[in-house]
N, C-alpha and C positions, 0 to 999 in steps of 0.2 A: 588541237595541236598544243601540247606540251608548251612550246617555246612563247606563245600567243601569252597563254596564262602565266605564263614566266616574268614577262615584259608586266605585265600586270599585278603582277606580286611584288615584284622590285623596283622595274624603273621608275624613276622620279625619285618620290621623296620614299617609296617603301621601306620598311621594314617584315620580316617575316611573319614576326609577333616580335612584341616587345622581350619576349622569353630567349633571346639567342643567350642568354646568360649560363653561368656555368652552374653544375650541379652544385644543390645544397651539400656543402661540407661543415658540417655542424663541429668537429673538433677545430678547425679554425676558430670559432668564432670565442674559445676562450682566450686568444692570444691579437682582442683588437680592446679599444675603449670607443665609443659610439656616442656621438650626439646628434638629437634631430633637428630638425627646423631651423639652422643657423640662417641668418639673415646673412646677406651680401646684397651691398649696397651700390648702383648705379648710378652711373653720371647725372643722370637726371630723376634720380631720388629713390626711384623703383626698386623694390628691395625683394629679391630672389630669395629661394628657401634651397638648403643643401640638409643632403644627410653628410654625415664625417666622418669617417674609418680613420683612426688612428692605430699605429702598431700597440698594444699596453705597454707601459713603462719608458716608450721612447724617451732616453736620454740626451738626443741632440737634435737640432731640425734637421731633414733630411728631403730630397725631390720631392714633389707631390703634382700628383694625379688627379685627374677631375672628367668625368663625362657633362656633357648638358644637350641633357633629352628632354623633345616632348610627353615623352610613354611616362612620365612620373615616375620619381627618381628611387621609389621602391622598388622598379622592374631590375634593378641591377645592385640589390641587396646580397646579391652571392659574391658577384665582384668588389665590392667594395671589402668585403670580408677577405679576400682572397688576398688582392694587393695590399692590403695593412699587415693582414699577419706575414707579409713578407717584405714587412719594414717600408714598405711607401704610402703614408697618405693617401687618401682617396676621397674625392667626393663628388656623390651624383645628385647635380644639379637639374632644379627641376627651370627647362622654360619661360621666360614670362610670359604672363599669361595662363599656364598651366600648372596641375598639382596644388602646392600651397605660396608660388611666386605669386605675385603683385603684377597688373600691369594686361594686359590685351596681346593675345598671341598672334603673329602673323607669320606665317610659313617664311623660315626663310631669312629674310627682309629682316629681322631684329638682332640676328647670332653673329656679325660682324662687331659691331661695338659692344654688344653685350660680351660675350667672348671675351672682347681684351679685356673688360672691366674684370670680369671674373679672375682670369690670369693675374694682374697686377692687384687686385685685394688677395689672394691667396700667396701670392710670394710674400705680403706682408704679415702672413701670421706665424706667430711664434714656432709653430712646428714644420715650418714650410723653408730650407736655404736660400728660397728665391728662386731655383730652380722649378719651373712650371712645364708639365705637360699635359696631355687629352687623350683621352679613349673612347673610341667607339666606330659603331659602324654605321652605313646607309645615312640616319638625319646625323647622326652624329660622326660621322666620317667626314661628309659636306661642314659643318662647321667647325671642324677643326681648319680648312682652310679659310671659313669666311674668318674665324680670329685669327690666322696666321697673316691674312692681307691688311688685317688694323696695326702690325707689327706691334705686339706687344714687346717692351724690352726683357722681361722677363720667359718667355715663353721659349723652352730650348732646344724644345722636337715636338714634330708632331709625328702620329699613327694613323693616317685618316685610314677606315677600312671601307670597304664598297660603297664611296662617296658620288654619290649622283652630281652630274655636271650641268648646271643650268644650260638648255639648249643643245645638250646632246644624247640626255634621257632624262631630263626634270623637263617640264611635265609631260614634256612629249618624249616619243622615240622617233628621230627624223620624223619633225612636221607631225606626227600621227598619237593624239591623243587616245586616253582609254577610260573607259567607264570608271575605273578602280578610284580614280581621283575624288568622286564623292564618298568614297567607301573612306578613304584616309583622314578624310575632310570631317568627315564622321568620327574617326575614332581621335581625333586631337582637337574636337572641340570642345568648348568649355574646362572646368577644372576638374574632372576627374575623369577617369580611366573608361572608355565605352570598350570596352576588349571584348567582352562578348558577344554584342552586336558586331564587332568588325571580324573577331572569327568563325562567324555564321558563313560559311563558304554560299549554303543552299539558300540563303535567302537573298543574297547578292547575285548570287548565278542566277534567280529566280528574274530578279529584276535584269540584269542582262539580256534575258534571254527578251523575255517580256517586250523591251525596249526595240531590240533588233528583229525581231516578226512583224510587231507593230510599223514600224520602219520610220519613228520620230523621230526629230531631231535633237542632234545632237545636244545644240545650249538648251535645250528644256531639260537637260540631266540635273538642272539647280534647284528644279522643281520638285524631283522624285519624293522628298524627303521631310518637304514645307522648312520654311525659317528660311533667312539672308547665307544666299550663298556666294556674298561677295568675292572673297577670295577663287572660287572659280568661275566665276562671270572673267577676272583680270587675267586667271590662265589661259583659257581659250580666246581674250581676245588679241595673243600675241602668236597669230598662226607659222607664223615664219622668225627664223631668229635675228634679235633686234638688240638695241642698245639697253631693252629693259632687262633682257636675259643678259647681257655683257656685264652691268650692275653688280648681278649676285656675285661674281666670279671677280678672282684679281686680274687686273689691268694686268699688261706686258710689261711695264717695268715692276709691279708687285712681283712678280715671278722672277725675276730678274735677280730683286734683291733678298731674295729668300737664301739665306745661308745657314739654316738650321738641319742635322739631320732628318730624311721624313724614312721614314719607312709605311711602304702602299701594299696592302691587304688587299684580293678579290680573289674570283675564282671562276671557274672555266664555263659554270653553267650560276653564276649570280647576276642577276636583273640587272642592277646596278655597274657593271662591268664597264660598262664601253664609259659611265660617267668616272669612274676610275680611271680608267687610261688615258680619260680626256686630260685629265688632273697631272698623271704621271708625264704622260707625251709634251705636254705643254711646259713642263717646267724641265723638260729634260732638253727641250728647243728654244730655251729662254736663259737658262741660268748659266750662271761661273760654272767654268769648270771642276772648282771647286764644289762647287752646290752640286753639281750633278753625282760627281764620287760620293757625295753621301748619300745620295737617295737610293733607294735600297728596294723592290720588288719583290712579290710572294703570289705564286699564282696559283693554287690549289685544284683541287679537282669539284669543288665546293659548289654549294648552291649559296642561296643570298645567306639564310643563315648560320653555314657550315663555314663561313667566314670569321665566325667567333668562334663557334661551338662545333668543330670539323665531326664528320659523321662518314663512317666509311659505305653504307648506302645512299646512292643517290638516284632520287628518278627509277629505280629499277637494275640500276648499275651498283656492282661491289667494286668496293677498291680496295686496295692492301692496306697492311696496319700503318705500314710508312704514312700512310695518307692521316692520322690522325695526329696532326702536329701537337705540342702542347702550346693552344697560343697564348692561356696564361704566361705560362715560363718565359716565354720566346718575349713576350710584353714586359715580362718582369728583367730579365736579360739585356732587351735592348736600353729599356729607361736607366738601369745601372751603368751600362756603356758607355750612353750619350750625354748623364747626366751626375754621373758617380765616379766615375774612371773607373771602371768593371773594364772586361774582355770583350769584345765582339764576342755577338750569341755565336756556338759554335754552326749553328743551322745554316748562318748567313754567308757558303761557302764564298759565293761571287755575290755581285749586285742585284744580279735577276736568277731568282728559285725559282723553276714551275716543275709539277708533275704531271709525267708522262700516263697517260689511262694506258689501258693494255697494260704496257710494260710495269704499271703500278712502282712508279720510281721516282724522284726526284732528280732532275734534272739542271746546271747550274750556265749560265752566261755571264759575260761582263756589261751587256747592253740587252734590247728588248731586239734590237734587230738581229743580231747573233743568234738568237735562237731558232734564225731559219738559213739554211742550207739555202736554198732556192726557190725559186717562185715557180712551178711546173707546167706549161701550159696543158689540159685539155678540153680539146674543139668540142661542141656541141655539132651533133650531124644526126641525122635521120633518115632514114631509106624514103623516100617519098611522100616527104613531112607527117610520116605518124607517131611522133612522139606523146600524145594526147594517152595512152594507156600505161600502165603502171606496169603489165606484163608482158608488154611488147611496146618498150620505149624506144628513145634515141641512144645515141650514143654518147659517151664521151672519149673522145679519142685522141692519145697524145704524141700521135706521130705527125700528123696535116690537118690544116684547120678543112671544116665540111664543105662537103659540095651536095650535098642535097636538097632538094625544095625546100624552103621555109614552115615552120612549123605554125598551126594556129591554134588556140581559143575562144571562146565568148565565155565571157563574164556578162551576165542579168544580175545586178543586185539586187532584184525582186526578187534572187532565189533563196528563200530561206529555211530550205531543207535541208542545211546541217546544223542549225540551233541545238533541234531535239541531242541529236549524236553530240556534238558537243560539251551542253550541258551534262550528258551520263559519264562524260570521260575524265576519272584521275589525272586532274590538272600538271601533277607533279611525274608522272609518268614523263623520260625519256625513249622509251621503248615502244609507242603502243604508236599501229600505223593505222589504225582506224579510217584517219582523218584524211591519210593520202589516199586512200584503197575507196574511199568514199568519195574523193575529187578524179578519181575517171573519168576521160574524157571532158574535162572541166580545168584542167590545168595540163602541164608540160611538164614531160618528166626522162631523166638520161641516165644513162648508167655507164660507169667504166666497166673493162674487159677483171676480172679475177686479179687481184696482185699477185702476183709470181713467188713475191717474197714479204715478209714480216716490213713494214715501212712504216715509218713516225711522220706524224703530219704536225709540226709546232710553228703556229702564229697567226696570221690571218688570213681569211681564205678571199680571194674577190673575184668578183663575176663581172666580164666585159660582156653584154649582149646587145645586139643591135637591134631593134624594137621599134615596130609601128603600129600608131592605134587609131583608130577612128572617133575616139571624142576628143572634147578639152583634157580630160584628166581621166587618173584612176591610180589606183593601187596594188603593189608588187609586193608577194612576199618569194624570196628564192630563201633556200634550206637545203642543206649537205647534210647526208646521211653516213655510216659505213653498214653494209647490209652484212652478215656474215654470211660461210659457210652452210648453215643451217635455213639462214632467211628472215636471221632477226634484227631488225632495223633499229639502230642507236644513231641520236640524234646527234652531230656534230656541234654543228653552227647556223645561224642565218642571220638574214638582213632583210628589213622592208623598205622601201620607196613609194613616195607620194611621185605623180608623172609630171608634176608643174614645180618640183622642187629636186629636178632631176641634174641641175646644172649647179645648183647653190639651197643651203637650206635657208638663206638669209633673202632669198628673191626668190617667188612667187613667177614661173610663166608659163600660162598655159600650152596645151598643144597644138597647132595652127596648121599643120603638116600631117599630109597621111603616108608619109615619105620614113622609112627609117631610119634613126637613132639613137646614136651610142649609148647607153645609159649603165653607168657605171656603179655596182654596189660595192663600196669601198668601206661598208661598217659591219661587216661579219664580226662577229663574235671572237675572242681567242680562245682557239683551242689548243692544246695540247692530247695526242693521243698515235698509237701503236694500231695503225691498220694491218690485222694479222692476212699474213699469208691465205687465199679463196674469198678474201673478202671482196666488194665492190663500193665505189661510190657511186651513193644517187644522190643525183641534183633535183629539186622538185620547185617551179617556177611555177607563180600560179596569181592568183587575185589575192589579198588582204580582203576576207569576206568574213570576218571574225563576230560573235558574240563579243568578246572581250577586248574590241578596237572601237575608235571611233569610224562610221559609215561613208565613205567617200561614193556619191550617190554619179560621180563622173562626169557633172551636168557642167562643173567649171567655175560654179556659183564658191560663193562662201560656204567650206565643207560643213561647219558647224549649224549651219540654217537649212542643209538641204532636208528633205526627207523621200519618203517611197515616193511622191509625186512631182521629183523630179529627175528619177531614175532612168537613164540610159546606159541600153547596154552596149558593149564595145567587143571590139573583135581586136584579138590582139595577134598580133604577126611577130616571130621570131626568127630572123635570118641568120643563115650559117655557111654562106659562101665566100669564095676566096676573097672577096671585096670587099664582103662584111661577115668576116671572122668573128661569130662569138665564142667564148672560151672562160671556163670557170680555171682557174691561177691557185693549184694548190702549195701551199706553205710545206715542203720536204724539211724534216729536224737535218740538225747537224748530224754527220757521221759518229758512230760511242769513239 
């Protein structure tokens, strides 16, 4: 599944490859002056190494720009070029810990005061007005807010792009860790760059696969690789969200007091998303009113790294030229704005941009909730609970909730005969239904009747199903489709659930009842998109039975310690009667 390796590409701390960077433009690069290795020096003595794009000739100090990446601060040599020959400062800072910085790298946990220090040494150099801002995306999105909650006095916007929210997709996604973490773990250790080992797809898919037939467990994933895998022994042992995850992130009054322009980057199909919106949603329900009219939304048709670098294929999907924003420009626009008295970019007609798929358009609101028209109910129903087949499912229907038998399942996570299919399948593919067409009679799956007419579906999708199971625990994935015309399936949105973190991700309770249960998936993905006229939606509800997840073995124990020998399988029950109405809540756009 496309969305599975998605989550895995991106959430947490991903990045795509450190290359989201813009194409070499070598006639730039006469209109910059460049020095490498400047030292910036830390409260506690530590002394970072930057490279520095200056415009040539600059006559006055002017705003300045800075990234601070793990990837080694050569990975974004095109950018640095880019923003100086168009009069702002630049400099990508490497990490402590990493490239040629001083000091012991820890995920995370150091970019808050580091962060300000940097900010306030750079408003004090000669070519800087005091004026300080940040660029980047995924690690570098995330610590643009962890320096925005140290308040630097100088720091007078941020950009964060497809920033991962500790506890909403760092390191898990709801509860649900993934192998990829030692793969990242990998490629930001030590001081230089292991990029080739981390983009070996085949030899991590190798071990994936390897790990989930064998059926080990999970915390021996520290072992795969020999050497101290401290730093993930501390991730998995925070199964549920806790105060150490509350740490990374600004407190409620930090949000509060945030009155700088932010302008938030993501996009409809990046990993990293739902950690975006945790970022945007929270200070849009926290701040002045003031704060709020500045913050500013972009929501693209993007994958994690068409968030810098927009690419009008995705996954399988074309989109229009509209779709290829310049976000150079749009960066170099806004920092003039915010910190020049330039214009509003002219892009930024309302506060919230996103574009429309299908209709291949951009689309504008004054808020994130205006961009949906309505919430639409359709009922989950079944002729005689056989929804189990993919060519003869249930239904979705949005006149009366169902009155049909209850539909079931077994999940065996003994069964590990979709590793093989897995493994051979184009990760980045949204198109390819392999994997549903393979869970026959193994998962539950609906469809609506033909749309009558051409219809926009912009915001969140969520699924109310009322659900019984016979163990302690287990694992959900539900996924929205739109099937066309012809019968070719594009991946919407979805959402997973762990069954013991079905009421709070921050409490842990098992299942104790074989009685059914509302269980609410309220972290769909946001989409935006034009369900044309003969098409359908399918809803595919089924097990988290992934290569590319952590194992929830359903036994109730500590997921991270289970393995095959303590595997039970479960029968899962899905009811759709008048008394327990389930119903997938689709998000209708606003009327043109």
């Amino acid at each position: 599944m496309r969305a599975l390796r998605s989550i895995v590409a991106a959430f947490a701390l991903a990045i795509a490859t450190p290359g989201a960077a813009a194409e070499p433009n070598t006639p730039d690069a006469a209109k910059i002056a460049f020095r490498w290795d400047v030292k910036i020096p830390l409260r506690d003595g530590t002394q970072l190494s930057a490279n520095v794009y200056l415009p040539k000739g600059q006559a006055a100090p002017a705003p300045c720009i800075f990234t601070l990446t793990p990837y080694i601060a050569q990975s974004y040599h095109d950018r640095g070029v880019y923003f100086a020959a168009h009069g702002l400062p630049f400099l990508t800072v490497d990490a402590r810990g990493r490239g040629n910085s001083e000091g012991t790298f820890r995920p995370l946990i150091q970019e808050a005061e580091d962060g300000h220090d940097v900010v306030e040494w750079l408003a004090k150099q000669p070519y800087c007005n005091g004026k300080v801002s940040m660029w980047g995306g995924s690690y570098a999105g995330y610590n643009q807010w962890a320096a925005a909650k140290e308040a630097p006095p100088h720091l007078a916007t941020i950009v964060p792009v497809a920033s991962p929210y500790p506890g909403a997709d760092f390191p898990a996604r709801n509860n649900i860790f993934y192998p990829y973490l030692l793969q990242w773990l990998n490629f930001t250790s030590g001081k230089a760059s292991q990029g080739n080992i981390f983009g070996d797809g085949d030899f991590w898919g190798a071990i994936a696969r390897r790990r989930f037939e064998e059926g080990v467990a999970f915390n021996t994933l520290e072992r795969e690789l020999g050497g101290d895998q401290a730093t993930l022994r501390e991730w998995i042992s925070h199964p549920a969200v806790d105060a150490w995850y509350d740490s990374y992130a600004p407190t409620d009054a930090q949000f509060r007091a945030f009155s700088m322009p932010i302008l938030t980057i993501t996009g409809s199909y990046d990993g990293d998303q739902p950690g975006a919106f945790a970022f945007y949603k929270k200070h849009m329900a926290l701040g002045s009113p003031e704060a709020r009219a500045n913050h500013y939304l972009i929501v693209g048709p993007w994958d994690h790294a068409g968030t810098r670098t927009p690419r009008a294929e995705v996954g399988g999907l074309t989109f229009g030229k509209e779709s290829l924003v310049d976000l150079n420009k749009l960066h170099v626009d806004w920092y003039n704005w915010t910190m020049a008295g330039g214009a509003r970019p002219a892009f930024l007609e309302k506060r919230v941009a996103y574009y429309v798929m299908g209709a291949d358009r951009w689309r504008y609101a004054d808020t994130l909730e205006g961009v949906t028209a309505e919430e639409r109910p359709f009922y989950l129903d079944s002729d005689g609970g056989g929804a189990t087949r993919v060519m003869a499912s249930g239904a979705l229907n949005p006149a009366r909730p169902g009155a049909g038998r209850p539909d079931r399942y077994v999940y065996d996570p003994r069964d590990t005969s979709r590793a093989a299919l897995e493994a051979s399948i184009d990760p980045s593919l949204l198109t390819d239904q392999q994997l549903v067409l393979a869970g026959d009679g193994k998962q539950l799956v609906y469809h609506s009747a033909p749309f009558d007419k051409d219809t926009e579906v912009s915001g969140f999708f969520r699924l109310s199903a009322w659900i019984a199971i016979d163990t302690p625990d287990t694992d959900f994935r539900a996924a929205v489709y739109e099937i066309d015309g012809t019968g070719r399936s594009i991946l919407l949105t979805d959402d997973i659930k762990r069954a013991r973190f079905r009421e709070s991700p921050r409490q842990a309770k098992l299942v104790t009842t074989r009685a059914a249960q509302r269980y609410d998936f309220d972290s769909f993905m946001f989409v935006s998109r034009r369900i044309a006229k003969g098409s359908r939606l399918r809803l595919v509800i089924g097990p988290l039975n992934s290569i590319w997840t952590q194992k929830n073995y359903n036994s109730g124990g500590d997921v991270s310690a289970e393995t095959m020998a303590d595997a039970r399988p479960v029968t899962v029950t899905l009811h759709h009667d008048r008394a327990r109405p389930s119903a997938l809540y689709v998000p209708i756009g606003q009327p043109e």
